[in-house]
C-alpha atoms as an extended CHARMM CRD file, in Angstrom:
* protein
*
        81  EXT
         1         1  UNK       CA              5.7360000000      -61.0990000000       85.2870000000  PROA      1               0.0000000000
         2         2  UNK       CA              2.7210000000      -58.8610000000       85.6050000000  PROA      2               0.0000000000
         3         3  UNK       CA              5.0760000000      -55.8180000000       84.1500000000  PROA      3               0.0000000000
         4         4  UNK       CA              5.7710000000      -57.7030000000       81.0360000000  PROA      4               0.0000000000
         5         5  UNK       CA              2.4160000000      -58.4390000000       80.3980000000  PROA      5               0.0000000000
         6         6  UNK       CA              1.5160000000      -54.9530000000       80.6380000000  PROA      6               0.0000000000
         7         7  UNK       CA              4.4930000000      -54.1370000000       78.0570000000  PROA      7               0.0000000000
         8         8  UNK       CA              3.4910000000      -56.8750000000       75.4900000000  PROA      8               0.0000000000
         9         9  UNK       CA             -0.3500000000      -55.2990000000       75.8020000000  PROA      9               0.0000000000
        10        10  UNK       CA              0.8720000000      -52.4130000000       75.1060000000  PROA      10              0.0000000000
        11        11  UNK       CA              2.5480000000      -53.4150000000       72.0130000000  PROA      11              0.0000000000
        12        12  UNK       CA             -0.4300000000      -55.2730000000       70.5140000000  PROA      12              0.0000000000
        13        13  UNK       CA             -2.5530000000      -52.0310000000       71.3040000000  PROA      13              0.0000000000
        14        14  UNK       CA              0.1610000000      -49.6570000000       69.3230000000  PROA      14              0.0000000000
        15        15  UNK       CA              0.3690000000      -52.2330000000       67.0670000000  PROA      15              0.0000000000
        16        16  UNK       CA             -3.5240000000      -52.3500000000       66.2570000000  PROA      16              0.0000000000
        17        17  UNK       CA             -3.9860000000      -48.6810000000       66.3490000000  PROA      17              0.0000000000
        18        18  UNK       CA             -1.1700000000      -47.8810000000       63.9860000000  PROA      18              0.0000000000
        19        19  UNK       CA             -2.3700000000      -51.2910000000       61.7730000000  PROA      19              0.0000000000
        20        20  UNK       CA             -6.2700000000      -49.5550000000       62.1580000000  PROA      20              0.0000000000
        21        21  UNK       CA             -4.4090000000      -45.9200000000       60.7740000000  PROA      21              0.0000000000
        22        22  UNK       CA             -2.2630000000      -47.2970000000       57.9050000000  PROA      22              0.0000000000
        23        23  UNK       CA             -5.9440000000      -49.5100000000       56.6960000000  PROA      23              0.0000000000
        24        24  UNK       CA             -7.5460000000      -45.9400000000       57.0110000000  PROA      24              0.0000000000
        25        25  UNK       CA             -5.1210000000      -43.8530000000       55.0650000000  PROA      25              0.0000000000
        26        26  UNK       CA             -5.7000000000      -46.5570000000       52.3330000000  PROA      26              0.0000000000
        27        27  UNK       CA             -9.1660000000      -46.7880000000       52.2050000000  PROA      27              0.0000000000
        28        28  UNK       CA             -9.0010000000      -42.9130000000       51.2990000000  PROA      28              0.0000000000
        29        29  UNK       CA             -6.1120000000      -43.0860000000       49.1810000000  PROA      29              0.0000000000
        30        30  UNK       CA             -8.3500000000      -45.6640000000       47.3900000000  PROA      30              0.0000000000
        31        31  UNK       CA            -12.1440000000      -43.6570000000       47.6730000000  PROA      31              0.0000000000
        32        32  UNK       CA             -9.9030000000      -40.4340000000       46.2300000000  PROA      32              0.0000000000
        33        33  UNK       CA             -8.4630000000      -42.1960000000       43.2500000000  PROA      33              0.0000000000
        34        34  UNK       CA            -12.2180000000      -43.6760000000       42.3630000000  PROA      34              0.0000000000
        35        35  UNK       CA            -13.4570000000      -39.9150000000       42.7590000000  PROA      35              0.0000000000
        36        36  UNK       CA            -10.4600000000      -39.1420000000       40.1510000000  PROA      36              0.0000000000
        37        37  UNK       CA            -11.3740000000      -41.5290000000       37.8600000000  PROA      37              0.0000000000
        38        38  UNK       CA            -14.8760000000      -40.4950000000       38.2140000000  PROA      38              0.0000000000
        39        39  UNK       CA            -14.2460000000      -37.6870000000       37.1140000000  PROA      39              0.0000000000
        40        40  UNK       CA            -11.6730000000      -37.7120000000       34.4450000000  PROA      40              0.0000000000
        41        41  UNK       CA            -14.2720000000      -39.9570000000       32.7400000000  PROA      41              0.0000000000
        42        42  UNK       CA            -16.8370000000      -37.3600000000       33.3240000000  PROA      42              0.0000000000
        43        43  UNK       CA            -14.6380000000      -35.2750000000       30.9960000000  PROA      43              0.0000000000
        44        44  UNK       CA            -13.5390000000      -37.8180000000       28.2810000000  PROA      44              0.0000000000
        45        45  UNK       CA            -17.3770000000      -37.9850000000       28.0450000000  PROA      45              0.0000000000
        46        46  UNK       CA            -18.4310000000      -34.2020000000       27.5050000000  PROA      46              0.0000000000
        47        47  UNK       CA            -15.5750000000      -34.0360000000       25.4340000000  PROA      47              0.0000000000
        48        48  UNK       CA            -16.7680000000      -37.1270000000       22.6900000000  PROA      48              0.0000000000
        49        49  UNK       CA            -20.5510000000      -35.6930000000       23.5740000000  PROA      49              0.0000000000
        50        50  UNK       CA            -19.3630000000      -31.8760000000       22.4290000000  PROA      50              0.0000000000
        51        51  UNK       CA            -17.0700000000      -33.6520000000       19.4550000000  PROA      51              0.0000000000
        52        52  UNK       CA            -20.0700000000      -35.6270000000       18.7840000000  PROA      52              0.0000000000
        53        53  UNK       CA            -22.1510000000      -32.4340000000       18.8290000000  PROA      53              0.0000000000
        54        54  UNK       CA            -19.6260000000      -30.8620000000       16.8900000000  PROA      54              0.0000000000
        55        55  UNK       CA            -19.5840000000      -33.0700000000       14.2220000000  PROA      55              0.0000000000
        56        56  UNK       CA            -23.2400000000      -33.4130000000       13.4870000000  PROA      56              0.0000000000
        57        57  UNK       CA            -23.7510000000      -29.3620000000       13.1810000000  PROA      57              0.0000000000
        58        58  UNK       CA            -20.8180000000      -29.7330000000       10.5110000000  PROA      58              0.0000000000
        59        59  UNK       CA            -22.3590000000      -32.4500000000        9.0160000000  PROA      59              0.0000000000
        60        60  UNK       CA            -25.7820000000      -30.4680000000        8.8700000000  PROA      60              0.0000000000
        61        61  UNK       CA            -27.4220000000      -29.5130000000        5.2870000000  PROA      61              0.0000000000
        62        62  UNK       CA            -28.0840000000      -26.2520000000        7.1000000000  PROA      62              0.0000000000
        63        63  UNK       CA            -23.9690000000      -25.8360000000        7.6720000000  PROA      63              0.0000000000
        64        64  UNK       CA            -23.3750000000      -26.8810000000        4.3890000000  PROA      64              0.0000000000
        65        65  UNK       CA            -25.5000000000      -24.2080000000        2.5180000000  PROA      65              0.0000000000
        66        66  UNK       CA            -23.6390000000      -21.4700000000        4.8950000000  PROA      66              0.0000000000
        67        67  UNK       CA            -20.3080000000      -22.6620000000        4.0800000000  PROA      67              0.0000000000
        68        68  UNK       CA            -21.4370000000      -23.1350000000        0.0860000000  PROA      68              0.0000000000
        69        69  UNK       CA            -22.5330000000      -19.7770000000        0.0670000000  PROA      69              0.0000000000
        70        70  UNK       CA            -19.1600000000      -18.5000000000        1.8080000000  PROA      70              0.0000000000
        71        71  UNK       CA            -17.6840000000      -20.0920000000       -0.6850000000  PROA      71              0.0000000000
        72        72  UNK       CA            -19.1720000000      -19.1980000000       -4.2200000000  PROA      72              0.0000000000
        73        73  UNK       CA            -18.9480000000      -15.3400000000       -2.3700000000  PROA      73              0.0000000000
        74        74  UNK       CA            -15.2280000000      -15.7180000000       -2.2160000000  PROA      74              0.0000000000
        75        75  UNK       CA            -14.3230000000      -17.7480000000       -5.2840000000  PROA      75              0.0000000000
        76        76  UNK       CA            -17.3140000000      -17.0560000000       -7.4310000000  PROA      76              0.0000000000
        77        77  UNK       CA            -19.4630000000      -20.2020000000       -8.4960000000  PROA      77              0.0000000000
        78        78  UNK       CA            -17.3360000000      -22.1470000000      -11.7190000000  PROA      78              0.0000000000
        79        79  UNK       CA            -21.0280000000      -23.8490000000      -12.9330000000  PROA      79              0.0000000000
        80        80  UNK       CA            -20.5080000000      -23.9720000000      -17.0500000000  PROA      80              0.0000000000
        81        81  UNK       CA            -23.7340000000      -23.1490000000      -18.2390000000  PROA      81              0.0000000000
C-alpha cells in the first residue's frame, strides 16, 4: 500500500516538473517572438523615417535648383525669348 503511494507521488512530481518545463519553454518561445517583433518594427520604422527623410530632401527647393541646373547643363535651357 505504502509502495504504491510512493509510485503515484512520484508520478505527480514528474508530472509537475515536466508540466513546470513545457510552461517554461513557452514563456520564452513567447518573450523571443515579442523581442522579434520588437524589432522588426524597429526596422519598418527607420525604414519609413529614412523614406520619409528621403523624400523631403527630394522635395527640397534646394534639390530642385541642383537637379534644374543638371538639367539645362545637359539639355540646354528651351526658354523662347
Amino acid at each position: 500500500m505504502q509502495n504504491k503511494f510512493v509510485n503515484v507521488l512520484r508520478i505527480i512530481a514528474y508530472t509537475g516538473i515536466i508540466t513546470a518545463s513545457v510552461f517554461s519553454i513557452l514563456k520564452c518561445m513567447k518573450e523571443k517572438k515579442r523581442k522579434d517583433n520588437n524589432e522588426r518594427m524597429l526596422l519598418i520604422a527607420r525604414q519609413i523615417d529614412a523614406q520619409i527623410r528621403n523624400t523631403n530632401r527630394k522635395t527640397s527647393p534646394r534639390y530642385h535648383e541642383k537637379n534644374q541646373a543638371k538639367y539645362d547643363e545637359l539639355w540646354g535651357n528651351n526658354e523662347c525669348n
